[in-house]
C-alpha positions as CSV (number, residue, x, y, z in Angstrom):
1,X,-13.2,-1.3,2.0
2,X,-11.8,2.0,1.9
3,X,-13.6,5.3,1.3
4,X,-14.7,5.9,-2.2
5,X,-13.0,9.3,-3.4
6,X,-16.5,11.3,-3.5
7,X,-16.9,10.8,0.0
8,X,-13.1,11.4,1.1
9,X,-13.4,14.7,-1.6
10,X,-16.6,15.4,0.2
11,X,-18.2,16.0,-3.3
12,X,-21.3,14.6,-5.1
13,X,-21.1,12.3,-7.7
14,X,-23.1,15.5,-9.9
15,X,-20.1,18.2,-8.9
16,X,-17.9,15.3,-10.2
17,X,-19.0,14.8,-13.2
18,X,-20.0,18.5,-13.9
19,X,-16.2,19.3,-13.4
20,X,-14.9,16.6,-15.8
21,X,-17.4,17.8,-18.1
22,X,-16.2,20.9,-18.0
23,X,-12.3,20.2,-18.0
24,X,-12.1,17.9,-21.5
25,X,-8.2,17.7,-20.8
26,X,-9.3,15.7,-17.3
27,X,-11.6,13.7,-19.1
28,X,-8.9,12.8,-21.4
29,X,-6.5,11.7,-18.1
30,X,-9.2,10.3,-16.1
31,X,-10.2,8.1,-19.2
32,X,-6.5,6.8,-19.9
33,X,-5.6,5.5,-16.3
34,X,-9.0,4.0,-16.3
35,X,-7.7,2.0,-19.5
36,X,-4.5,1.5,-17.9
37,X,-6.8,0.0,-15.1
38,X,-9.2,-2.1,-17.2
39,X,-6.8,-3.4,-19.5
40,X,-5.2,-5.2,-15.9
41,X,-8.3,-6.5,-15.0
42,X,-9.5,-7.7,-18.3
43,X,-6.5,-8.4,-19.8
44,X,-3.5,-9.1,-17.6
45,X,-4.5,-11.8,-15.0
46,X,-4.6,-14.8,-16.7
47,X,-2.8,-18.0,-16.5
48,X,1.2,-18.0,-16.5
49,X,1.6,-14.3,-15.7
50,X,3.7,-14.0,-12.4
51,X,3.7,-10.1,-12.4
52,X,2.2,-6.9,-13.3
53,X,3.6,-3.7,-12.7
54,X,3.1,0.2,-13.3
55,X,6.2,2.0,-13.8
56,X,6.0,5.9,-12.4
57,X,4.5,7.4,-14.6
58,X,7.5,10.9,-14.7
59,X,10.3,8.2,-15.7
60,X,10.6,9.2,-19.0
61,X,13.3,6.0,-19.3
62,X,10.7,3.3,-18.4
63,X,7.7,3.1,-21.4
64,X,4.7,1.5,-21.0
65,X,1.5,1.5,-18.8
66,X,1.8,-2.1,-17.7
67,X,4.9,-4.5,-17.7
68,X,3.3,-8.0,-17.6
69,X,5.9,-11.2,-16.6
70,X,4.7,-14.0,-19.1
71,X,6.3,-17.5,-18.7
72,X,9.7,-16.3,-18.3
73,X,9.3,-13.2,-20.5
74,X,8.8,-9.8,-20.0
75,X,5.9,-7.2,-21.9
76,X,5.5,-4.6,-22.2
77,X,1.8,-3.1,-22.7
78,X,0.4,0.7,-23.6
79,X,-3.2,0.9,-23.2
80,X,-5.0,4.0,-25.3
81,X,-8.4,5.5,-24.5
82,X,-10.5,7.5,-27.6
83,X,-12.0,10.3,-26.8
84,X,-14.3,10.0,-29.6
């Protein structure tokens, strides 16, 4: 298993989560590609899908957080996190 990013950052998980406090705009990214993340692992592995994939996420051309290959057909899925 690799490193988790608190010990590779050599930070505590305290100075973490004071910065994110802190920073409302991080907490705002950090809680969307968590979504993007849970809505794969909840969502997106079922039965009959043969693919999931990210797009990068600068190619304005390509939309979506996840397209999912469903029987044949392709989806594509934006996941949303509230900050409220």
């Amino acid at each position: 298993m690799a490193d988790s990013i608190l010990k590779r950052w050599d930070i505590t998980p305290e100075e973490l989560t004071e910065v994110i406090d802190q920073n409302p705009s991080l907490r705002g990214m950090i809680l969307g590609y968590l979504a993007e993340l849970k809505l794969e692992k909840l969502w997106l592995s079922g039965q009959g899908i043969s693919g999931v994939t990210k797009h990068d996420d600068h190619d304005r051309k390509k939309k979506g957080d996840r397209v999912v290959r469903y029987k044949d057909h392709e989806f594509i899925f934006e996941s949303k996190s509230l900050l409220t």
